[in-house]
C-alpha positions as CSV (number, residue, x, y, z in Angstrom):
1,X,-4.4,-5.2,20.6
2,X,-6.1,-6.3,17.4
3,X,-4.4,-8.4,14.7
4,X,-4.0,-7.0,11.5
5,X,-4.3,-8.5,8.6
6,X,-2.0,-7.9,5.7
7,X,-3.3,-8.2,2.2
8,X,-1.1,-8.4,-0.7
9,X,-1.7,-6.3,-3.5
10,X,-2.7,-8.7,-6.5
11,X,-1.0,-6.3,-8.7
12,X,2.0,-8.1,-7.3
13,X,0.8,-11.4,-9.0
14,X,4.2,-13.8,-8.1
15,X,6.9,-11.5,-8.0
16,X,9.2,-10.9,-5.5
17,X,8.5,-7.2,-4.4
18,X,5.2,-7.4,-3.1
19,X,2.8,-4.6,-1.6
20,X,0.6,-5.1,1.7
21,X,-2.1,-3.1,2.8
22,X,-3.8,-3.4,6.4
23,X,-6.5,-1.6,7.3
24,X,-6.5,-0.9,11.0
25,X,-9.7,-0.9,14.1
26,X,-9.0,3.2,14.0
27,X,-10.0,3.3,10.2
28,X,-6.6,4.2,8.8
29,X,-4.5,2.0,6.1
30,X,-1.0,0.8,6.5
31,X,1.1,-0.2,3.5
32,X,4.8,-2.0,3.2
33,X,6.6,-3.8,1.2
34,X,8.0,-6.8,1.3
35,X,11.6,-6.1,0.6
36,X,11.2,-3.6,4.2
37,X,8.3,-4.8,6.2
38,X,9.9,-3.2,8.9
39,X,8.8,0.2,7.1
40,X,5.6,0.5,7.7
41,X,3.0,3.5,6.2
42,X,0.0,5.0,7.8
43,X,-2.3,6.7,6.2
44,X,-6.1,7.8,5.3
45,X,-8.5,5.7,3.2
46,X,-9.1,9.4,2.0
47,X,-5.2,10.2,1.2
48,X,-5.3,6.0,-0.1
49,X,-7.9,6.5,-2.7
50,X,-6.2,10.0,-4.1
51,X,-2.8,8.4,-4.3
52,X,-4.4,5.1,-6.0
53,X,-6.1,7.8,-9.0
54,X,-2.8,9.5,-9.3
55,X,-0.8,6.5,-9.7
56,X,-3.7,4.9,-12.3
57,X,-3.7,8.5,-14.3
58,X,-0.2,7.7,-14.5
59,X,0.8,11.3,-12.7
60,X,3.9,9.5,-11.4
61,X,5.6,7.9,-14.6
62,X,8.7,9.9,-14.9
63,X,9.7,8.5,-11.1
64,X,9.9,5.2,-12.5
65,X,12.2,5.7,-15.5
């Protein structure tokens, strides 16, 4: 089984909650945090890359207030 290796998102600069991606040999992209790395999310570079322009067009602002 390959290793994966985690890279942490360096919009988490030196905080405490921190998010890891992994891309796997099958081409798809785990993310977790680090206050659950147990809970671990798979999903498409495809799916990724539409969440990533969501979050930067700022479609999901209102969750965080």
């Amino acid at each position: 089984m390959a290793v994966q290796i985690w890279q942490k998102s360096s919009f988490s600069g030196d905080t405490a909650n921190c998010i890891y991606v992994a891309a796997t040999a099958g081409g798809a992209v785990k993310l977790c945090e680090s206050d659950d790395p147990e809970v671990v999310i798979t999903t498409t570079p495809d799916r990724l890359r539409v969440l990533l322009r969501g979050v930067r067009a700022g479609e999901f602002d209102h969750l965080a207030d």
